[in-house]
C-alpha positions as CSV (number, residue, x, y, z in Angstrom):
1,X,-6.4,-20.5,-3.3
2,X,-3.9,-17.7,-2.5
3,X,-0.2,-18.7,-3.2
4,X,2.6,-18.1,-1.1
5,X,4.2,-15.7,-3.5
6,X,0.9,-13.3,-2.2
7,X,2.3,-13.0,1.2
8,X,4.6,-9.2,0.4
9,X,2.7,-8.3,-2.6
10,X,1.1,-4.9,-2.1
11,X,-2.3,-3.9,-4.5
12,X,-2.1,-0.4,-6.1
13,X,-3.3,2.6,-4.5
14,X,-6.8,2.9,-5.0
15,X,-10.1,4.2,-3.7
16,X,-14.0,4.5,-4.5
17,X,-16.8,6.0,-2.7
18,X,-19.0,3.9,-0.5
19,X,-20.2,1.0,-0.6
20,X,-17.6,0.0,-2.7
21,X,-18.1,-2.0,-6.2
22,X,-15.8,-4.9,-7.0
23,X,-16.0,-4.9,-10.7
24,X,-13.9,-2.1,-10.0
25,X,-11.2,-3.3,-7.6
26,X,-7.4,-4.2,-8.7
27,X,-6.9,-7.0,-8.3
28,X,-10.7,-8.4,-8.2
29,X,-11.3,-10.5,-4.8
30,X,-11.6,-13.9,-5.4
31,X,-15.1,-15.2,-5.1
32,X,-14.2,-18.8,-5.5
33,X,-11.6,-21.2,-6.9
34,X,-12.2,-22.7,-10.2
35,X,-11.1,-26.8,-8.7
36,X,-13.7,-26.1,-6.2
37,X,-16.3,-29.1,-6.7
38,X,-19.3,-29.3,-4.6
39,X,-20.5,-32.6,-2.9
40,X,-24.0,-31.7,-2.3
41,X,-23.7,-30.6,1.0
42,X,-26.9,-28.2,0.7
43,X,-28.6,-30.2,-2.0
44,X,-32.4,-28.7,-1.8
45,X,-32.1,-25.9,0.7
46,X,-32.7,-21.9,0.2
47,X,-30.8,-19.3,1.7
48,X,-30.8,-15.5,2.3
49,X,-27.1,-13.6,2.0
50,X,-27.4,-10.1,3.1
51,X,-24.8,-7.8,1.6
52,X,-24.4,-11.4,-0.7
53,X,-23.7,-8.9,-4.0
54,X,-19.5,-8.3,-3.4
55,X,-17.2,-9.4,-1.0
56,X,-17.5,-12.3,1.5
57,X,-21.7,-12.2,0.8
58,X,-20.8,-13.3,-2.9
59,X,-18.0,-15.8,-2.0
60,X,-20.8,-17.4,0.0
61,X,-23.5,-17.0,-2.1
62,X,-21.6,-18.8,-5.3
63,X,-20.5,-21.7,-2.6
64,X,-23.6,-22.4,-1.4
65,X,-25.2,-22.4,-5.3
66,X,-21.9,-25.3,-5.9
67,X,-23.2,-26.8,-2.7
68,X,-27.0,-27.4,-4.3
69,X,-28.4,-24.4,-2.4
70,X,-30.8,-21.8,-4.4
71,X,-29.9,-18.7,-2.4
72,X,-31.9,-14.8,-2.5
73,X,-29.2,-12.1,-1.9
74,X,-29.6,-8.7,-0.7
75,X,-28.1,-5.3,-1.4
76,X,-28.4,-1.8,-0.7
77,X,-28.3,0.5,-3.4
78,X,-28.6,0.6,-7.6
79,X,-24.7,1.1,-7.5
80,X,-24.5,-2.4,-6.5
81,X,-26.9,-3.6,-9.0
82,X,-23.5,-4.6,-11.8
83,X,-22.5,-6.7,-8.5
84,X,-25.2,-8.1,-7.8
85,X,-26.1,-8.7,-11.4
86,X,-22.8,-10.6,-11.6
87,X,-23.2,-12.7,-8.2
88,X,-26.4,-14.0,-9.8
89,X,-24.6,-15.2,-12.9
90,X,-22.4,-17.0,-11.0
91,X,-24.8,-18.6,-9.3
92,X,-27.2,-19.4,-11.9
93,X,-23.9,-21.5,-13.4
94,X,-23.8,-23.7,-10.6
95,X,-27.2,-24.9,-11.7
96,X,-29.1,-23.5,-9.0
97,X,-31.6,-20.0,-8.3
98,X,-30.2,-17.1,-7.1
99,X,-33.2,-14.2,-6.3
100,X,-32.1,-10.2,-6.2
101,X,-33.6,-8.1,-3.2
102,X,-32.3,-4.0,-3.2
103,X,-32.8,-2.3,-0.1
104,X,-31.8,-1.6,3.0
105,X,-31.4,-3.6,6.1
106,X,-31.9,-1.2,8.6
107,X,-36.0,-1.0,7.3
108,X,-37.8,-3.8,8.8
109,X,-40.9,-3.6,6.9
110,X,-38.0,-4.6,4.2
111,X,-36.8,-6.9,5.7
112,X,-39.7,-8.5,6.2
113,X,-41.3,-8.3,2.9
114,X,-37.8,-9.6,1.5
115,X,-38.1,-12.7,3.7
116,X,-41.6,-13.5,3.1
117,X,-41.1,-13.2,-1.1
118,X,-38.0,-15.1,-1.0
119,X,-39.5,-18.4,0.7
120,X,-42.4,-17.7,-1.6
121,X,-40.0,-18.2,-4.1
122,X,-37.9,-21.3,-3.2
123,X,-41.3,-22.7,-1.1
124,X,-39.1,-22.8,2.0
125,X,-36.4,-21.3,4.2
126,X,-33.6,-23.4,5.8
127,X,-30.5,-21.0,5.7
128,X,-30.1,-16.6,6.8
129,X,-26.3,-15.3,6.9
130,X,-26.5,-11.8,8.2
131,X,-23.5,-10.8,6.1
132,X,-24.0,-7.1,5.4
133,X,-22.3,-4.4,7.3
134,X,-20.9,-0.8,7.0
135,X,-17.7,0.8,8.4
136,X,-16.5,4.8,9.1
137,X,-13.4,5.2,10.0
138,X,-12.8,7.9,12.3
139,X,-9.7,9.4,14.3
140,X,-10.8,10.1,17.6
141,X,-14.3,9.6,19.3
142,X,-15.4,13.2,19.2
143,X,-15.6,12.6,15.3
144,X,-18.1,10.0,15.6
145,X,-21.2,11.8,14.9
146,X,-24.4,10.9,16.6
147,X,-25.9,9.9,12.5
148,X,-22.9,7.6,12.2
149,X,-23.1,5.6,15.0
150,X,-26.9,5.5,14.4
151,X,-26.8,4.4,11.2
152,X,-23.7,1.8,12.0
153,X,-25.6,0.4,14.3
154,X,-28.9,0.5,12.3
155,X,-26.9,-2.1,9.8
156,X,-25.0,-4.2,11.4
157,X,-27.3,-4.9,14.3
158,X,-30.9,-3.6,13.8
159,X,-30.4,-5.3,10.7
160,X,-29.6,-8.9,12.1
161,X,-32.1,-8.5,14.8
162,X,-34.8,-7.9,11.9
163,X,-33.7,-10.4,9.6
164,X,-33.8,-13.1,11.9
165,X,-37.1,-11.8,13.3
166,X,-38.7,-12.2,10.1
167,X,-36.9,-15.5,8.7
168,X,-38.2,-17.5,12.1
169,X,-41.3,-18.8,11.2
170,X,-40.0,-20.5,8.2
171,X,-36.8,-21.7,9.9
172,X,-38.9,-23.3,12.4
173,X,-40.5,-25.6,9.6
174,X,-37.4,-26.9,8.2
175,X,-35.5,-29.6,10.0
176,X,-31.7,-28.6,10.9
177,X,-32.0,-24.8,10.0
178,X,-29.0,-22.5,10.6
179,X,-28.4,-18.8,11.3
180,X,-25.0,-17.7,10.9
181,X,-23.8,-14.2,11.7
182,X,-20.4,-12.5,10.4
183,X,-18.9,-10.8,13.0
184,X,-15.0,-9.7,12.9
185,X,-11.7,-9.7,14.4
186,X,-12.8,-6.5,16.1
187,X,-14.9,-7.9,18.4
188,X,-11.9,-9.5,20.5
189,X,-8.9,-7.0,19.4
190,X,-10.7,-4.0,19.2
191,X,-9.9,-1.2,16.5
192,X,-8.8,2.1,17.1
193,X,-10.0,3.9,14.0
194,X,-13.3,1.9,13.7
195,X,-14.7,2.2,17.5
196,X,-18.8,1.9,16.9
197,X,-18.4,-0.8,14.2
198,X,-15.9,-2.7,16.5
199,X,-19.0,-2.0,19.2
200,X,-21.6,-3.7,16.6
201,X,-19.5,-6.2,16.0
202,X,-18.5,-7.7,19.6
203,X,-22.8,-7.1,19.7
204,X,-22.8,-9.7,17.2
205,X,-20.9,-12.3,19.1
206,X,-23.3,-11.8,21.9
207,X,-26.5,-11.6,20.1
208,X,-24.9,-15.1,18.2
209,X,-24.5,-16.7,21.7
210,X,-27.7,-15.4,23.7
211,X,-29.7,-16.4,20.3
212,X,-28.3,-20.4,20.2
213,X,-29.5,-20.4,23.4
214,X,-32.6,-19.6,23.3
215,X,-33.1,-21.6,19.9
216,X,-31.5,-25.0,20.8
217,X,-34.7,-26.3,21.8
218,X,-36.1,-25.2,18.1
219,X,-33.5,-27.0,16.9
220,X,-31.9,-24.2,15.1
221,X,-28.5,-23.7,15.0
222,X,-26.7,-20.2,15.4
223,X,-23.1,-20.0,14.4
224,X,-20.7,-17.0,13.6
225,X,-17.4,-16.2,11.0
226,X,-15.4,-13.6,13.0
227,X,-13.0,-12.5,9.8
228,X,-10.1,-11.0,9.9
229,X,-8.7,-8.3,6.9
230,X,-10.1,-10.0,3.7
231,X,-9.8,-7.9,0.8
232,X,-13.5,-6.8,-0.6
233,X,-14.9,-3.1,-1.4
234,X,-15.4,-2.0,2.0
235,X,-11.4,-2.0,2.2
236,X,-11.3,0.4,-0.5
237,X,-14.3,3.0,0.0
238,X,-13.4,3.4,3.3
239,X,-9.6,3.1,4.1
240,X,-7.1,5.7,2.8
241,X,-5.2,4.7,0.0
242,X,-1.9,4.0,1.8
243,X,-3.4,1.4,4.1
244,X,-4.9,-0.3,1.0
245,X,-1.8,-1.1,-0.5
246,X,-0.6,-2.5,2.8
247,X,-3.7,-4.1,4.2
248,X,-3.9,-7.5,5.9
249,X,0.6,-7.5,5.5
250,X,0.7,-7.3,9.3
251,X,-1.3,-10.6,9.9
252,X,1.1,-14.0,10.9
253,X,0.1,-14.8,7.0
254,X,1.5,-11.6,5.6
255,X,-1.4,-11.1,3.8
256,X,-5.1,-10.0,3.4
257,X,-7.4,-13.3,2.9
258,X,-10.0,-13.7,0.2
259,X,-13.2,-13.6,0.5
260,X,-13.2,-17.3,-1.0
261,X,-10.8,-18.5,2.3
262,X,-13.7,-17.6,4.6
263,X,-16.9,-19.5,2.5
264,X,-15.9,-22.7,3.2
265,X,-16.5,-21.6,7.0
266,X,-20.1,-20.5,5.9
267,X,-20.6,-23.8,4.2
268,X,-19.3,-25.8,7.2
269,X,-22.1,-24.0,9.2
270,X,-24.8,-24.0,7.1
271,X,-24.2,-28.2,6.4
272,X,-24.9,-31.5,8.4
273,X,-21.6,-31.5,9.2
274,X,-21.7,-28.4,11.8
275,X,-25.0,-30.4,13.5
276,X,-23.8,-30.3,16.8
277,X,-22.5,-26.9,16.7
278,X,-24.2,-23.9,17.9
279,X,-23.1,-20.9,19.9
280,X,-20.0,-21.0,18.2
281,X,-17.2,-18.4,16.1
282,X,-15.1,-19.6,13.7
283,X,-11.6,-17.4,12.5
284,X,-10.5,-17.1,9.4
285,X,-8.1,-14.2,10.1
286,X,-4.4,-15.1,9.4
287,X,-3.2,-16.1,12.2
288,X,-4.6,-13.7,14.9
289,X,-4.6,-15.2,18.4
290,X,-7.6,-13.7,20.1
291,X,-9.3,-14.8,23.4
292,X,-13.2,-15.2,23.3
């Protein structure tokens, strides 16, 4: 886990073109820590990570895998194949299957087809974290263009919406299935340079809440993670390189988190323990108060 002496430290400059590949940030996010020891919490189940090649997505993915979970991760594009490549190493050493599905979210004939082969593959379903997301920031409003916030919202919404869609049916057949959707900080605090993926983001906290709802009686659970800055590539293929050597310094923690200090969350949601939780956001952000 991070040590204290990480609170005033600064990372160098840096920057890469988006999505961002980890293998090539300095220092590398943490994924998970090596004392980490699993007590079975997800012995037998399969899950889908979206965006589960860098980032939070991999943290996830490696800590289901320590938990007894085979999981199927999904990425966008070949430049995340090294990731992604790397994520199913790290699973494949906790003992347990890890499935690669390239392509994009925001297709749901994708979507669908990546659903379908992946509980083909593990013979059931029991687990989705909508995990992936994109980010442009932008100065003022006016420099939002109308392909931005249409493809921002294709993402991180459409892309939840379809994912879910198509994992129903086989969450339906297992017994204590869980959805669990990463939202953000933004959605309560807002963010002035990031206004339409703030906007998809607060969506998320609805769609989270409105979906529990209507699935209690199914029996399926639907949870968020509502992070706040945790250092993976979309820090550095989108911010400028003077606010990655600062970012996350102006949480209570004086720090950015790793994407290994929001897993355990994910874990928490996915297990028996979280069984009569639904509806709910959890906040790993550094000490943020926010209201919501």
């Amino acid at each position: 886990m991070a040590k204290t002496g990480e609170k005033k430290k600064q990372r160098p400059a840096q920057q890469q073109t988006p999505p961002g590949e980890q293998s090539k940030m300095k220092p590398r996010p943490r994924s998970i820590d090596r004392e980490y020891r699993g007590s079975g919490k997800l012995d037998g189940r399969a899950a889908i990570i979206t965006g589960g090649d860098s980032g939070i997505g991999r943290a996830v993915a490696v800590h289901f895998a320590a938990e007894g979970a085979d999981v199927a991760i999904v990425y966008v594009s070949d430049r995340e194949e090294a990731d992604a490549r790397k994520t199913e190493k790290m699973v494949a050493e906790h003992g347990r299957k890890c499935s690669l599905f390239k392509g994009d979210i925001g297709d749901e004939r994708f979507c669908q087809e990546c659903v379908e082969q992946a509980a083909d593959i593990f013979g059931r379903l029991d687990v989705l974290v909508n995990n992936a997301a994109e980010q442009h920031p932008q100065k003022t409003l006016e420099d939002i263009t109308t392909d931005q916030l249409e493809r921002t919202f294709r993402t991180n919404i459409f892309g939840y919406f379809f994912m879910t869609r198509a994992a129903l049916p086989y969450l339906k057949k297992q017994k204590g299935s869980s959805i669990i959707n990463t939202t953000s900080v933004t959605a309560y605090r807002g963010s002035e340079q990031l206004i339409d993926y703030a906007a998809t983001k607060g969506a998320i906290v609805a769609f989270t809440r409105s979906l529990a709802l209507n699935l209690a009686k199914e029996g399926i659970r639907v949870n968020a993670v509502a992070p706040g800055p945790i250092w993976t590539p979309l820090i550095p293929s989108t911010f400028p390189e003077a606010k990655v050597e600062t970012f996350g310094s102006d949480t209570p923690l004086g720090r950015a988190g790793q994407p290994e200090e929001c897993a355990g969350a994910y874990v928490f949601l996915a297990a028996d323990d979280a069984s009569y939780i639904t509806g709910q956001v959890i906040h790993p952000n550094g000490g943020e108060i926010i209201n919501g």
